[in-house]
Kinemage of the C-alpha trace (Angstrom):
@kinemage 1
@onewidth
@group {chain A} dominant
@subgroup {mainchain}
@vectorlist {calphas} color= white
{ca unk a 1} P -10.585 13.400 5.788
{ca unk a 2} L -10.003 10.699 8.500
{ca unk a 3} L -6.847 11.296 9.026
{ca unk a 4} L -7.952 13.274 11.826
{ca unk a 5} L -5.441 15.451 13.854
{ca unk a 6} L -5.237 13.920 16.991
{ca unk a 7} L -7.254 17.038 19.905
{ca unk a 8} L -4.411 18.049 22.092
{ca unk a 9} L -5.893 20.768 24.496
{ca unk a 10} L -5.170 20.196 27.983
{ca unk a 11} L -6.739 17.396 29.911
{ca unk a 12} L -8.008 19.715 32.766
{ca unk a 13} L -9.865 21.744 30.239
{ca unk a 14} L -11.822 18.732 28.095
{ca unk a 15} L -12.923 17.883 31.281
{ca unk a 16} L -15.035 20.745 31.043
{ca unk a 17} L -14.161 22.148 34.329
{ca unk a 18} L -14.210 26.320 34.293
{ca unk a 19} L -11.310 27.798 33.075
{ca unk a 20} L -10.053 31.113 33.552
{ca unk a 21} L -9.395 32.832 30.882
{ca unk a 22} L -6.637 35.516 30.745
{ca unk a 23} L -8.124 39.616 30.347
{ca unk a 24} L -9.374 39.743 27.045
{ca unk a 25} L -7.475 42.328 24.754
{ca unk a 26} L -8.822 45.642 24.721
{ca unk a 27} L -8.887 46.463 21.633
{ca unk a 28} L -12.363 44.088 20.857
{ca unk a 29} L -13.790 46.412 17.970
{ca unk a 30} L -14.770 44.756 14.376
{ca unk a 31} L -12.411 45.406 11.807
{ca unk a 32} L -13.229 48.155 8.657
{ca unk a 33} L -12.967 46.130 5.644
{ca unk a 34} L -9.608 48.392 4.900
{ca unk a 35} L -8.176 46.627 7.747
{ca unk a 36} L -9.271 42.671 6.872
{ca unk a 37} L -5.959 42.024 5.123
{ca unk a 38} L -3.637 43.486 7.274
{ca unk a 39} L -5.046 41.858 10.062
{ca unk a 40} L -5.358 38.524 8.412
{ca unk a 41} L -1.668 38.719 7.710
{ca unk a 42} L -0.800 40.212 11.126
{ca unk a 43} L -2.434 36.935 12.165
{ca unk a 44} L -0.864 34.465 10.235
{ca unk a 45} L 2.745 36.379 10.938
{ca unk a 46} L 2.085 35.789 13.934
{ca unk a 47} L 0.670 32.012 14.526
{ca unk a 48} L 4.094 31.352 12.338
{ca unk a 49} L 6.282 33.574 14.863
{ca unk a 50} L 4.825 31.429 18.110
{ca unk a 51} L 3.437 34.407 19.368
{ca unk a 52} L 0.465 33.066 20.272
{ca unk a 53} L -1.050 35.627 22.584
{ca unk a 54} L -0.729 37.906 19.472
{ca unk a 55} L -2.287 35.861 17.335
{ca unk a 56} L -5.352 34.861 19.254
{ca unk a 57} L -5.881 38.930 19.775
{ca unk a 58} L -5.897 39.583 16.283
{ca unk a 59} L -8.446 36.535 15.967
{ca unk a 60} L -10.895 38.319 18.550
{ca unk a 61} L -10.530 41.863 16.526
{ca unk a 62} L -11.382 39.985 13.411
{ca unk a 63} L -14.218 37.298 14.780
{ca unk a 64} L -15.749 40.782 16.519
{ca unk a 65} L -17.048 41.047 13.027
{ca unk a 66} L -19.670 38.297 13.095
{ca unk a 67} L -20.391 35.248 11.266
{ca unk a 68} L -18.611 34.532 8.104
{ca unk a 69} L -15.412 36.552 9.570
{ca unk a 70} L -13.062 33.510 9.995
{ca unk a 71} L -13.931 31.842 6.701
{ca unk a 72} L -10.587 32.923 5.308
{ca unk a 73} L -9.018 30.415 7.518
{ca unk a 74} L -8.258 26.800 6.355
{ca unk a 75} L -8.713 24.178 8.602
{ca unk a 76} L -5.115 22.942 8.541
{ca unk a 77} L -3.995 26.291 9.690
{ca unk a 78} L -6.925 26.218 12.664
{ca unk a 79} L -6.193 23.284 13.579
{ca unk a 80} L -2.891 23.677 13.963
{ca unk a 81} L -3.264 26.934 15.839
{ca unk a 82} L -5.195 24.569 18.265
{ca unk a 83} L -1.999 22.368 18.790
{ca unk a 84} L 0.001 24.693 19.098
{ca unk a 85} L -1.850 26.450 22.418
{ca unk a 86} L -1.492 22.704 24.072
{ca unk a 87} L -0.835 23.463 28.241
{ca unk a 88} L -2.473 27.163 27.456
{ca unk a 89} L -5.846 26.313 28.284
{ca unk a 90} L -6.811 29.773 28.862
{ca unk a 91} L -5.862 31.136 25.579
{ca unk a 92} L -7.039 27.824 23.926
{ca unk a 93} L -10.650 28.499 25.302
{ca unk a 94} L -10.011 32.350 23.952
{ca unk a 95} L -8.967 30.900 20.835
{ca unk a 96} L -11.679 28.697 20.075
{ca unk a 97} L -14.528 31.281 21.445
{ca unk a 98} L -13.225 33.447 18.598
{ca unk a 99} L -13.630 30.797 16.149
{ca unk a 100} L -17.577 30.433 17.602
{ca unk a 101} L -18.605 34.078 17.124
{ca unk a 102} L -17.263 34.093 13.797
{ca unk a 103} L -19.485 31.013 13.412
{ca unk a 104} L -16.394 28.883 11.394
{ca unk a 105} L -16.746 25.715 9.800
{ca unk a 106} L -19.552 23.109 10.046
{ca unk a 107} L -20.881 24.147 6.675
{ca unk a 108} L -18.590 22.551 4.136
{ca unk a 109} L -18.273 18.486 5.167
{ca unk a 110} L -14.369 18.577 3.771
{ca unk a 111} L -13.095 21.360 5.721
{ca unk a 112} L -12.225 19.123 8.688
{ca unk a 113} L -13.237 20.956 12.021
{ca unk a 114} L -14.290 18.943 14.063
{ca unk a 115} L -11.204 18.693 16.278
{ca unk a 116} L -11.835 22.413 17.122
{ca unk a 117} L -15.729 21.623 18.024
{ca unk a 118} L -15.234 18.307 20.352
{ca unk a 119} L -12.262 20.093 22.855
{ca unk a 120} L -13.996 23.721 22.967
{ca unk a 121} L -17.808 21.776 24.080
{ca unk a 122} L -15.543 20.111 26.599
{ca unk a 123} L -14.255 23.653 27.723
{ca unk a 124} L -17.772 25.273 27.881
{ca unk a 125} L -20.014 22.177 28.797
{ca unk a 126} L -19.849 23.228 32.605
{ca unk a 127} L -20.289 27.094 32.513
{ca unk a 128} L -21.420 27.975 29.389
{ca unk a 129} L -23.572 25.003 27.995
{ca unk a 130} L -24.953 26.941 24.660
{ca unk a 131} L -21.964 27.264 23.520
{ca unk a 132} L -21.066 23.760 24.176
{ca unk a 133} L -24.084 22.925 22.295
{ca unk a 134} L -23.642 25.229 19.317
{ca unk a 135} L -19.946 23.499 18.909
{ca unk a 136} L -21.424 19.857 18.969
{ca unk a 137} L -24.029 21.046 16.266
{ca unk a 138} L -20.951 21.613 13.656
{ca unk a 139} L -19.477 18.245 14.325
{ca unk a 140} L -19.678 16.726 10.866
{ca unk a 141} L -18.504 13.018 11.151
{ca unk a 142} L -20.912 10.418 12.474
{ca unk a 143} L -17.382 9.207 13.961
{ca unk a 144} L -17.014 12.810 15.943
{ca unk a 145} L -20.763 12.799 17.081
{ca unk a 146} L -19.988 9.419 18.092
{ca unk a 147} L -17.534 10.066 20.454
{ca unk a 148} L -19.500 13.380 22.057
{ca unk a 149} L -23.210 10.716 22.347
{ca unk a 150} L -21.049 8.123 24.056
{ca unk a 151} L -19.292 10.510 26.776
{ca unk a 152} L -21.210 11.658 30.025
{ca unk a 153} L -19.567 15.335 29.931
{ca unk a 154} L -22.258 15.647 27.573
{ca unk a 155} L -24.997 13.739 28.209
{ca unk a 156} L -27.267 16.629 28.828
{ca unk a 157} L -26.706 18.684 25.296
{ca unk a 158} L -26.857 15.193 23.632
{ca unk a 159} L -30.251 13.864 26.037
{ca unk a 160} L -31.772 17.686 24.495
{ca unk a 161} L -32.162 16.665 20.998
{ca unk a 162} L -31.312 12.598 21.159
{ca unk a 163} L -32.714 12.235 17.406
{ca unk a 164} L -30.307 14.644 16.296
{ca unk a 165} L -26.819 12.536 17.716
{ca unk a 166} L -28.544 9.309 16.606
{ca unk a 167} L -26.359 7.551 15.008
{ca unk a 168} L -27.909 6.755 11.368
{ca unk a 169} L -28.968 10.566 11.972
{ca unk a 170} L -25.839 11.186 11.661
{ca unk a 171} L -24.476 9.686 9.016
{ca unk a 172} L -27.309 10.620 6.778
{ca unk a 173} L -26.663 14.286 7.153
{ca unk a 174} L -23.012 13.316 6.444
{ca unk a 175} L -24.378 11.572 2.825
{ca unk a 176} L -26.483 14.506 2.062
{ca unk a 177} L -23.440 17.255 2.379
{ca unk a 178} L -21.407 14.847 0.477
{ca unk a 179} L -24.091 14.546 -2.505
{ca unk a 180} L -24.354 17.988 -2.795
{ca unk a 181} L -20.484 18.685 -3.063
{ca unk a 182} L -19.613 20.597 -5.842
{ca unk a 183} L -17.483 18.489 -8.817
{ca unk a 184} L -15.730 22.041 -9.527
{ca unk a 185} L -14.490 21.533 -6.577
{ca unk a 186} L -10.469 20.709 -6.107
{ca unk a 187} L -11.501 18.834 -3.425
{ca unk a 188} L -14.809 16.882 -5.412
{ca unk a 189} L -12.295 13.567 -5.609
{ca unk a 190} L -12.405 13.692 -1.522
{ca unk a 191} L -15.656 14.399 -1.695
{ca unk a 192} L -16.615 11.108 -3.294
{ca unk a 193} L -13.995 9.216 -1.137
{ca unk a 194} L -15.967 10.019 1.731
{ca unk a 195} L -19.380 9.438 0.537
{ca unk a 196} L -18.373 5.870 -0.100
{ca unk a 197} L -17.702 5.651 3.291
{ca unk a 198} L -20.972 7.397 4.638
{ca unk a 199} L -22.344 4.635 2.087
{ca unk a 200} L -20.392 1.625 3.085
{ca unk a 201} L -21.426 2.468 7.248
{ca unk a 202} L -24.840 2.664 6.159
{ca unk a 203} L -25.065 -0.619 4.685
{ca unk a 204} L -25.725 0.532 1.014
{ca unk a 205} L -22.573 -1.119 -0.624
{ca unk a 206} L -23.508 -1.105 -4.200
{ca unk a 207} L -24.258 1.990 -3.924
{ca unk a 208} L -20.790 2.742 -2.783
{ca unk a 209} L -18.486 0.785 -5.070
{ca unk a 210} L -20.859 3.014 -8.180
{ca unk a 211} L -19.988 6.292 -6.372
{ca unk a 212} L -16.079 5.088 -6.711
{ca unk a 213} L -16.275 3.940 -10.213
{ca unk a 214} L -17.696 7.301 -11.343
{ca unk a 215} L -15.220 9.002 -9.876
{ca unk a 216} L -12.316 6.713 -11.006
{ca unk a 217} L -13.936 6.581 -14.172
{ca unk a 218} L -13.751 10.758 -14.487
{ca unk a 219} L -10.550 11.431 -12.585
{ca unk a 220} L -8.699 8.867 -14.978
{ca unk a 221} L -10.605 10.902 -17.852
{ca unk a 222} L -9.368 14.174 -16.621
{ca unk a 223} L -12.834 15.322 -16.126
{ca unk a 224} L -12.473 16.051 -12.741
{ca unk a 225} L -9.860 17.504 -10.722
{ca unk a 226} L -7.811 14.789 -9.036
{ca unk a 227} L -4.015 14.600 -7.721
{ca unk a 228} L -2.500 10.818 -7.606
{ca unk a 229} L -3.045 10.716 -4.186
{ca unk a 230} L -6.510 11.480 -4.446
{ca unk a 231} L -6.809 9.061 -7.138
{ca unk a 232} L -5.102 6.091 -4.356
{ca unk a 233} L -7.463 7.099 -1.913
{ca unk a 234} L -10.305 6.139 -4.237
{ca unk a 235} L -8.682 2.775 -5.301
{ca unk a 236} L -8.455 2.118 -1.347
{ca unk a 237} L -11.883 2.730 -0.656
{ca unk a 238} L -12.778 0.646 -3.781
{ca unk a 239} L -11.182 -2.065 -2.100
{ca unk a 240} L -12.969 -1.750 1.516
{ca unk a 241} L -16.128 -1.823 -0.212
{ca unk a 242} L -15.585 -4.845 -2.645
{ca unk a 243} L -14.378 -6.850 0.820
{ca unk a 244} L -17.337 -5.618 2.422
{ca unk a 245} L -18.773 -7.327 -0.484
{ca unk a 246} L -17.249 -11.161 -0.546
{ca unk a 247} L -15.424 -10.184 -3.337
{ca unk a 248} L -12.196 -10.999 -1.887
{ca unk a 249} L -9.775 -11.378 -4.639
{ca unk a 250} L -10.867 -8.330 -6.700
{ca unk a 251} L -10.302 -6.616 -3.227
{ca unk a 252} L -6.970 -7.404 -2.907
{ca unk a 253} L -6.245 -6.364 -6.762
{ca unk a 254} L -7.833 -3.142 -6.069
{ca unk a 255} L -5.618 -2.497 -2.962
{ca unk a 256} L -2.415 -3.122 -4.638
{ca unk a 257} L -3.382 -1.154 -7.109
{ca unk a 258} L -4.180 1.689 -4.599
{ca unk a 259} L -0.592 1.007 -2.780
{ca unk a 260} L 1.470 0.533 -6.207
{ca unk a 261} L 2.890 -2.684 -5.523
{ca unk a 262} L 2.693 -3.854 -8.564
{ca unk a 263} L 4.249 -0.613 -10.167
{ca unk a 264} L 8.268 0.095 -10.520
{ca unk a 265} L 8.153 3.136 -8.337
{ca unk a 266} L 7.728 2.857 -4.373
{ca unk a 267} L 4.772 1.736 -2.923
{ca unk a 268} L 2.516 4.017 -1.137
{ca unk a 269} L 3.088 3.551 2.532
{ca unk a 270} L -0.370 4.144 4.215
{ca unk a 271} L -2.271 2.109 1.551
{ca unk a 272} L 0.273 -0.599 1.574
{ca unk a 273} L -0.862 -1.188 5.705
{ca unk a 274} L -4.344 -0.979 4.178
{ca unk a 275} L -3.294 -4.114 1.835
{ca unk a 276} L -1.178 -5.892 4.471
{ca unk a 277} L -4.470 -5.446 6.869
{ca unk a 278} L -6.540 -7.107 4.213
{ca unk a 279} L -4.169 -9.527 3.843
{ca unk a 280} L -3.695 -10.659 7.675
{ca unk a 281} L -7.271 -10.678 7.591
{ca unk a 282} L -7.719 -13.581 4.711
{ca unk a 283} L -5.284 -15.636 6.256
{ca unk a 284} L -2.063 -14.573 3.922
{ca unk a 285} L 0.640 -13.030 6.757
{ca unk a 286} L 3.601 -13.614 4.593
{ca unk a 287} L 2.132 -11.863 2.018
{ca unk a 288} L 1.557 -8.771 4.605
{ca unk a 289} L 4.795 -9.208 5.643
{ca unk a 290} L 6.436 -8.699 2.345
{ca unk a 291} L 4.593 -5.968 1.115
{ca unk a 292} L 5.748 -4.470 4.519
{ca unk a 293} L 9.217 -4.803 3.425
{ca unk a 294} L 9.457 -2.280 1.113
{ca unk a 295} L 7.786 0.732 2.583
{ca unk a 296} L 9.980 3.209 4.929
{ca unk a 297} L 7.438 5.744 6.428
{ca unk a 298} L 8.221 8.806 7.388
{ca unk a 299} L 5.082 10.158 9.738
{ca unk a 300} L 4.976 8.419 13.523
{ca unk a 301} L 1.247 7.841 12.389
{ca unk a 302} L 2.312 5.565 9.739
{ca unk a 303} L 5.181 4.172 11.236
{ca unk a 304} L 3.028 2.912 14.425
{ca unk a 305} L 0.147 1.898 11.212
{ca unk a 306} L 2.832 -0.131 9.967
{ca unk a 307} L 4.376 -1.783 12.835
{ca unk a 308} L 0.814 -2.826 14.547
{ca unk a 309} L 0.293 -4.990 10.954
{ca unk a 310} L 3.356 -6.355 10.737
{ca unk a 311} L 2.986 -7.358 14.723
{ca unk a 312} L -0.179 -8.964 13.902
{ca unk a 313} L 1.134 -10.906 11.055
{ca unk a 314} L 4.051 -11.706 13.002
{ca unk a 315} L 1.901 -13.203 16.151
{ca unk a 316} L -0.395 -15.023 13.410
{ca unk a 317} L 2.934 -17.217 12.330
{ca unk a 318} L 4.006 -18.050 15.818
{ca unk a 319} L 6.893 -15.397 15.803
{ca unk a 320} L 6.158 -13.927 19.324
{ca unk a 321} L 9.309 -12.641 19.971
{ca unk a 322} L 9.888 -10.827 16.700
{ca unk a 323} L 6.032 -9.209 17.579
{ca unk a 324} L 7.031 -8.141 21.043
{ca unk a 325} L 9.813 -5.726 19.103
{ca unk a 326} L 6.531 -4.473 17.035
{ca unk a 327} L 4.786 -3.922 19.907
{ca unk a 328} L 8.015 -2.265 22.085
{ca unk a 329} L 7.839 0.638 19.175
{ca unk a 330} L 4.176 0.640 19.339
{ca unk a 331} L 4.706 1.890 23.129
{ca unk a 332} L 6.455 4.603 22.230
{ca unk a 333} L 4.416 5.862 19.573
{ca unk a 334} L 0.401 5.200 21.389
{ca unk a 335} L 0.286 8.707 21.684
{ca unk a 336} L -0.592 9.664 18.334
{ca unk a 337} L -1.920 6.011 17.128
{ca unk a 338} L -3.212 4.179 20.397
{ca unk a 339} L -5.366 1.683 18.426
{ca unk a 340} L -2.741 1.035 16.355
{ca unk a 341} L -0.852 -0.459 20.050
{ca unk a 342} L -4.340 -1.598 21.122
{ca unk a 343} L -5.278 -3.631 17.973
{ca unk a 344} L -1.484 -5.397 18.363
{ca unk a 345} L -1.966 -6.357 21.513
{ca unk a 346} L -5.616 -7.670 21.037
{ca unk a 347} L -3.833 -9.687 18.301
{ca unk a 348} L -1.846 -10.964 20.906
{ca unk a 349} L -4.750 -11.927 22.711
{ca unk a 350} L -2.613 -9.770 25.907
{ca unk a 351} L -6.123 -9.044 27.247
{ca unk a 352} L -4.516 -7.710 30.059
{ca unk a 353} L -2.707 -5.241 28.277
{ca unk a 354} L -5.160 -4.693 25.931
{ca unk a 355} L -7.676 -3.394 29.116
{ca unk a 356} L -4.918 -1.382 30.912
{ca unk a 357} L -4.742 0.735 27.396
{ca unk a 358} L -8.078 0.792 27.165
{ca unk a 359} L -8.584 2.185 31.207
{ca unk a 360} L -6.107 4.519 30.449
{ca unk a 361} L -7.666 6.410 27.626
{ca unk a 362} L -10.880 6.084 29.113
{ca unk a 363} L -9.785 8.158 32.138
{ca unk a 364} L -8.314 10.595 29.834
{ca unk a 365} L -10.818 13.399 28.539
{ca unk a 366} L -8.956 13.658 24.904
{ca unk a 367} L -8.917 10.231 23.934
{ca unk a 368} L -12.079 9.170 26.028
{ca unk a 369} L -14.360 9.477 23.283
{ca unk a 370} L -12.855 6.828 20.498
{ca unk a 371} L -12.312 4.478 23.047
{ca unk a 372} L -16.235 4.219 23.817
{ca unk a 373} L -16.601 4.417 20.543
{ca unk a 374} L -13.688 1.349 19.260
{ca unk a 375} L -15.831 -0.558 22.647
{ca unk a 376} L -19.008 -0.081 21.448
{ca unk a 377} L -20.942 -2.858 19.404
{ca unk a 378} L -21.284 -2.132 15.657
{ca unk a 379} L -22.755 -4.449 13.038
{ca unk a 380} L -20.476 -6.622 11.124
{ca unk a 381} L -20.273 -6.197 7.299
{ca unk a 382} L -22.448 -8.562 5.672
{ca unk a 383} L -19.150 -11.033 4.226
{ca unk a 384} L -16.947 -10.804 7.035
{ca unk a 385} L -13.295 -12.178 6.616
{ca unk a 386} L -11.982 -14.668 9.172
{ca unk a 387} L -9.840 -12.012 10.549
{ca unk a 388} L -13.017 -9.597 10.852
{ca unk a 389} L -14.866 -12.300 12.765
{ca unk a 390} L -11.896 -13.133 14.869
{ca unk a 391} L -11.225 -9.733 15.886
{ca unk a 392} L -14.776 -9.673 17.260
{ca unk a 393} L -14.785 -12.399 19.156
{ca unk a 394} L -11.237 -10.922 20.885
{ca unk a 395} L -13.176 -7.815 21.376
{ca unk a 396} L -16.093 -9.086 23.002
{ca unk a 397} L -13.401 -10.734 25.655
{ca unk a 398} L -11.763 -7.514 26.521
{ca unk a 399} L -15.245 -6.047 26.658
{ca unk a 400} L -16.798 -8.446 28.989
{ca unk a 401} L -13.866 -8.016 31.315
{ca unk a 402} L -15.000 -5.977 34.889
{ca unk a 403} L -12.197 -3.830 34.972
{ca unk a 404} L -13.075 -2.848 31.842
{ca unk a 405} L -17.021 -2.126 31.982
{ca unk a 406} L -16.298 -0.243 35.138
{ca unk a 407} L -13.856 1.720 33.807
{ca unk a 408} L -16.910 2.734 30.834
{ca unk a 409} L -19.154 3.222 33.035
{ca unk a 410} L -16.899 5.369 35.574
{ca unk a 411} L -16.811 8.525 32.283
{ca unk a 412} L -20.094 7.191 29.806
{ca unk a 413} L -21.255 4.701 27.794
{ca unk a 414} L -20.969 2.285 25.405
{ca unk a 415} L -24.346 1.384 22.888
{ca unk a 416} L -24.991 -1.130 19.974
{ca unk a 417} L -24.288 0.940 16.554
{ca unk a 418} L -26.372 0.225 13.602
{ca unk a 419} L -23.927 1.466 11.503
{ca unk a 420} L -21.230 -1.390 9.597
{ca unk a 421} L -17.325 -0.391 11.726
């Protein structure tokens, strides 16, 4: 679930200043049970049609029903809905304050909400704090809760209840839901993906790499639902972990068996960057390079994935100018994968660059948050590759930089993490 859709309300509003909200619709009474489908449909006709004024109506009628009213809704659908209200700020606020009195999400950890909670707590924070503070209190991801701790639009909700948005906190509630998930579940095989990584962060990596064996181990036994992509998924996070491990050459097995490079069919574009990553990282760019070669993604998000790598590997073998083409696409794609530009250009050691991205997102409420977060100290993994321990010791240069520090401590904070990045 980390493929995260990037929170695209308007900047105005996640600063958390008031905003107006257009006359709520008048017809605001819960719907009889005889009218639940037709409105769910009128809805979802609707949100399809781009009549979004419709559609968020027909959301109020149906949330006017209480808790549990919304649960219907899947969270690709929501938070598309969200993305789609981008520049309406009013009816994005209307929107998500629908979504609150039905009381959606924060109950299942793989229905992925929290890029409705983090913009609407920057809509309310000002003038209506509790609901600010309800929405933070459904952020599932120690990643999410990361980003609201670190940011001073929130400093109060999160300075109310500090034990609650500590970090390991965090991601121990995150390893509890994830234990408990169902394995009837269709979406059990995610389930476990993710619970390696709540693992791996909090330092219990054998722990880990067992939770991805059983899981291989019943997926490839058809004891468990799993689709193929699933099944890659779980390969790639077997790989993570067994680096995190020292166990370097099994790692780079397990993510070429996660990418399909070593199949007869085309490789699997995001988990090939995972492999050409790895790769870079153990001191093998050519190898990155090739593996590169054959993938032709489709999504910006991978695209920009795959160009930062191969800029990184290209910069690592001296070939600056072929890296400055990388990093001329990764320009035009930062706004759905800025640390994909940020990590090229701190592979370019372009500190200079590197801290004018950085001051940029920083001033900007919707992708303030990660950027505290990306300069924050975390603990290394206990066998870190060479590229793992350079890449720190580039960060801590960009970090120490004035511009830089001022520009953190203009919007919030940054904090040491004792959880592994």
């Amino acid at each position: 679930m980390f493929a995260s859709i990037v929170a695209a309300v308007g900047a105005a509003a996640l600063l958390g200043a008031p905003v107006a909200s257009p006359p709520a619709p008048r017809e605001t009474a819960p719907a009889h049970a005889s009218q639940t489908q037709e409105l769910r449909a009128r809805f979802q006709d609707a949100a399809a049609a781009g009549e979004l004024p419709d559609a968020v109506a027909v959301l109020e009628r149906i949330a006017a029903a209480g808790p549990g009213s919304a649960d219907w809704l899947d969270s690709m659908t929501a938070n598309q809905m969200r993305l789609d209200l981008e520049g309406e700020s009013g009816l994005t606020r209307r929107y998500l304050a629908a979504l609150d009195r039905a009381d959606y999400g924060g109950r299942d950890p793989m229905v992925w909400d929290d890029d409705l909670w983090l913009p609407y707590a920057g809509l309310t924070v000002i003038d209506e704090p509790a609901a600010a503070a309800r929405a933070l209190r459904r952020l599932d991801s120690p990643y999410a809760v990361t980003r609201a701790r670190l940011d001073r639009r929130f400093e109060a909700v999160v300075g109310a209840d500090p034990a609650w948005f500590a970090a390991r906190a965090t991601a121990e509630r995150w390893k509890a839901a994830l234990l408990a998930y169902p394995r009837t579940s269709p979406l059990w095989a995610n389930a476990q993906n993710d619970l390696a990584v709540a693992l791996l962060i909090l330092g219990e990596t054998d722990q880990s790499l067992a939770v991805l064996d059983t899981a291989l181990d019943l997926a490839g036994r058809g004891a468990v639902q799993a689709e193929d992509g699933d099944v890659a998924w779980l390969h790639g996070s077997r790989a993570l972990v067994l680096l995190t491990l020292g166990r370097r050459t099994e790692a780079l097995a397990a993510y070429r068996e996660a990418a399909r490079l070593d199949k007869g069919d085309a490789p699997l574009p995001s988990q090939t960057v995972s492999y050409a990553r790895a790769a870079i990282g153990l001191g093998a760019p050519e190898d990155a390079l090739a593996a590169l070669a054959r993938i032709r993604p489709e999504g910006r998000y991978t695209r920009a994935a795959a160009a930062s790598a191969r800029a990184c590997a290209l910069t690592d073998l001296g070939l600056r100018h072929e890296a400055s083409a990388e990093l001329a696409k990764l320009r035009d794609l930062r706004d759905v994968a800025p640390t994909a530009y940020s990590d090229a250009l701190l592979c370019a050691e372009d500190y200079d660059a590197a801290a004018a991205e950085f001051i940029r997102r920083l001033a900007d409420p919707e992708t303030r948050g990660e950027a505290l977060m990306l300069l924050s100290d975390w603990r290394m993994p206990p066998h870190p590759t060479p590229g793992q321990t350079k890449r720190a010791e580039r960060e801590a240069v960009l970090k120490a930089r004035g511009d830089v520090r001022a520009a953190v401590a203009a919007v919030g904070r940054t904090e040491q993490i004792d959880l592994i990045n």
